[in-house]
C-alpha positions, -999 to 999 in steps of 0.1 A, spaced: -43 -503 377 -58 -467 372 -100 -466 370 -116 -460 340 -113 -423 328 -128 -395 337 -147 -385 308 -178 -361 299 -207 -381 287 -227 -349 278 -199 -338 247 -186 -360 227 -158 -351 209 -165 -339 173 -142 -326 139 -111 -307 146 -121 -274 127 -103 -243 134 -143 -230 140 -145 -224 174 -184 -227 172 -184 -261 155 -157 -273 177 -172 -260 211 -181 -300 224 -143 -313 212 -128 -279 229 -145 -286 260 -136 -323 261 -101 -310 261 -104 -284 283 -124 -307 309 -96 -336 304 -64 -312 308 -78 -302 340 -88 -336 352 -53 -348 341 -32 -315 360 -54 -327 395 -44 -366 389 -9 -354 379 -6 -333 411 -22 -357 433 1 -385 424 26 -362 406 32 -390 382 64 -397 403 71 -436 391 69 -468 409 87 -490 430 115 -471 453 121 -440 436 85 -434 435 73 -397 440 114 -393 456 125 -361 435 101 -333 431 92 -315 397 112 -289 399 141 -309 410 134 -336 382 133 -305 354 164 -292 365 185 -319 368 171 -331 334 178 -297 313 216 -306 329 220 -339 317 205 -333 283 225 -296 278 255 -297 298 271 -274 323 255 -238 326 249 -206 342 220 -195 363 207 -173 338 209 -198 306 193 -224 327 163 -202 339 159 -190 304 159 -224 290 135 -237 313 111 -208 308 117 -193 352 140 -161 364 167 -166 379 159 -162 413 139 -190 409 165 -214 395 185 -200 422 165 -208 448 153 -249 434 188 -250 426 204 -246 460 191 -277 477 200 -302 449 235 -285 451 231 -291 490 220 -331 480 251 -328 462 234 -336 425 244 -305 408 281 -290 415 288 -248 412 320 -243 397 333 -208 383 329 -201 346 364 -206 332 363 -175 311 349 -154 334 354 -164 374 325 -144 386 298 -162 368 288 -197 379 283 -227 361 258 -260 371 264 -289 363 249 -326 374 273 -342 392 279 -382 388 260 -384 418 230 -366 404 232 -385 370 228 -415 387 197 -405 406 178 -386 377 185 -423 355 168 -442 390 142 -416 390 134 -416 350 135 -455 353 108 -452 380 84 -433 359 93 -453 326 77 -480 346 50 -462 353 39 -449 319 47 -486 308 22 -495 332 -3 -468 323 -2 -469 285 3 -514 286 -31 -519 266 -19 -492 240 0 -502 206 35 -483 203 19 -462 174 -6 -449 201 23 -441 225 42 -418 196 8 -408 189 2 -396 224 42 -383 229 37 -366 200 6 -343 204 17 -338 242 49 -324 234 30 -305 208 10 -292 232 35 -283 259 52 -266 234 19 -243 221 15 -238 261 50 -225 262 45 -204 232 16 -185 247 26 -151 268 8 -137 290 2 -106 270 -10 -122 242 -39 -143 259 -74 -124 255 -89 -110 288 -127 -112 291 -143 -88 269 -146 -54 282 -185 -43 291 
């Protein structure tokens, strides 16, 4: 069973006003808890329980799982998809076609261009390895109502999707002086 959170007993959490001011203590609570949540994620990468525990990396898991839930693609569509370049997919790509869980095949249209796609093989495994971590969040979240779990699914994919919203270019750098 996981210890007691870690929490910041100096801010409490206040309103959720748009005010930056009067929402400095609830803003850092966040901030303080995303990062404490990214080290705990990393150190036990959130990889399940039982056998298939921490067996398939991120990357690995992310891929396989935009295949299965969008179907047979190129390099390109995939890396946009998933937010990477293509070298990148490329390169994650290569050893899970290697592990023989996704299969290259040429494009019927056009037999330059390849197209991925999860083989049965890697179907199975993502199902063992999503099975692994359903156990695990199961575990984590067992004291919490099912309203609290949509409650929590919800806001996080909320928030993944206002972290993948934010470019680069449109972050503010520290003032100038």
């Amino acid at each position: 069973m996981p210890t007691q959170p870690d929490t910041m007993t100096h801010n409490s959490p206040g309103g959720a006003s748009g005010d930056h001011e009067t929402a400095g203590p609830v803003l850092d609570a966040m901030q303080h808890q995303v990062a404490v949540f990214a080290r705990r994620a990393e150190q036990t990468r959130l990889g399940g329980l039982g056998q298939a525990r921490n067996s398939m990396d991120r990357a690995a898991y992310l891929l396989l799982n935009r295949l299965d839930q969008v179907g047979p693609m190129g390099v390109k569509a995939l890396a946009s998809g998933m937010g990477i370049d293509s070298s990148t997919v490329t390169r994650q790509v290569a050893p899970l076609v290697d592990a023989g869980l996704v299969t290259r095949t040429t494009h019927p249209e056009d037999g330059r261009a390849v197209v991925l796609k999860l083989s049965p093989h890697g179907s199975a495994r993502l199902e063992q390895v999503r099975s692994s971590r359903r156990e695990l969040m199961a575990l984590l979240t067992e004291e919490w109502s099912e309203e609290e779990r949509e409650s929590f699914c919800l806001l996080l994919t909320r928030f993944n999707a206002a972290i993948e919203g934010i470019q680069p270019s449109t972050v503010p750098g520290p003032p100038a002086s």
